[in-house]
C-alpha positions in Angstrom: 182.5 -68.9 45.3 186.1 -70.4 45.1 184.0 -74.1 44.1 182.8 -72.9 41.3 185.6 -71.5 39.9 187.7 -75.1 41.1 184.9 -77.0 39.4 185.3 -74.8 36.2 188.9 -75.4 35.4 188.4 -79.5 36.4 185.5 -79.3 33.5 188.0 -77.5 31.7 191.2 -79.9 32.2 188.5 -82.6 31.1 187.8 -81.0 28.2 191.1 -80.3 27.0 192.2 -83.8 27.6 188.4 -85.3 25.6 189.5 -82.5 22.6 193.1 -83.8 22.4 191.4 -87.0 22.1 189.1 -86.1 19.6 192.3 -84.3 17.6 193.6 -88.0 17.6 190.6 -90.3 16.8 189.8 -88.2 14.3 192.6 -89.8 12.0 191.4 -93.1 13.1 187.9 -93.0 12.9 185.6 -89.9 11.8 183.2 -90.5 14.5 185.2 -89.5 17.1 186.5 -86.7 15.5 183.7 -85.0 14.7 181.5 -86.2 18.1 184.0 -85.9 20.4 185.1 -82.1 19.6 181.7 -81.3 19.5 181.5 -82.3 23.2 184.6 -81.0 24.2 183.9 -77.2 22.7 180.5 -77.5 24.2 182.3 -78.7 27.8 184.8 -75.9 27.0 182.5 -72.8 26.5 180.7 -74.1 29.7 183.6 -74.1 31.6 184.5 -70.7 30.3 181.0 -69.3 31.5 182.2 -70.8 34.5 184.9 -69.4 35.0 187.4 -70.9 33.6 190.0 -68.9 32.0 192.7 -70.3 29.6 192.5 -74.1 30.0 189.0 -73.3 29.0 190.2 -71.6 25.6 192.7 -74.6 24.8 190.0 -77.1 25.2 187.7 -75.6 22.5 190.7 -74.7 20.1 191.2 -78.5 20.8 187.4 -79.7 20.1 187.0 -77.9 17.1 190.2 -78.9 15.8 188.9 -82.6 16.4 185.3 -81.6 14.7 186.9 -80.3 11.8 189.7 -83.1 11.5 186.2 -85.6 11.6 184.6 -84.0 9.3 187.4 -83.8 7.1 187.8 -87.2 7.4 184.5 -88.2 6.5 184.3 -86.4 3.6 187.8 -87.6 2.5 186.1 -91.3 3.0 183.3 -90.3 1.2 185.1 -88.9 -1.7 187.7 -92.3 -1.6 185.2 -95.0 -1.9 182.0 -93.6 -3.5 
């Protein structure tokens, strides 16, 4: 099954580069802090059930760093202009 396991770490690659992404946006704009880190874990852990081995690990270290920056973010906003 050498596909799979070629398919697994493109998944993974693309979620590493949608979680750096996320890490980013999330200083921009909440939204795609929080949403995009979300996907990327979620593309990261299925890439690692895959087969994927470390590129798969760095992409959800990178999604939840973008979730939590997002959230962060909107609660910062929240708290600045209530």
């Amino acid at each position: 099954m050498p596909h799979i396991a070629a398919e697994a770490d493109r998944l993974a690659r693309q979620a590493v580069f949608l979680g750096a992404l996320a890490a980013i946006g999330a200083l921009l704009l909440a939204v795609l802090g929080w949403a995009g880190g979300a996907v990327a874990m979620w593309m990261g852990v299925t890439a690692r059930r895959r087969g994927a081995g470390r590129t798969a690990v760095v992409a959800i270290a990178l999604g939840g760093l973008g979730l939590v920056a997002g959230v962060g973010n909107a609660l910062l906003g929240a708290y600045l202009f209530r």
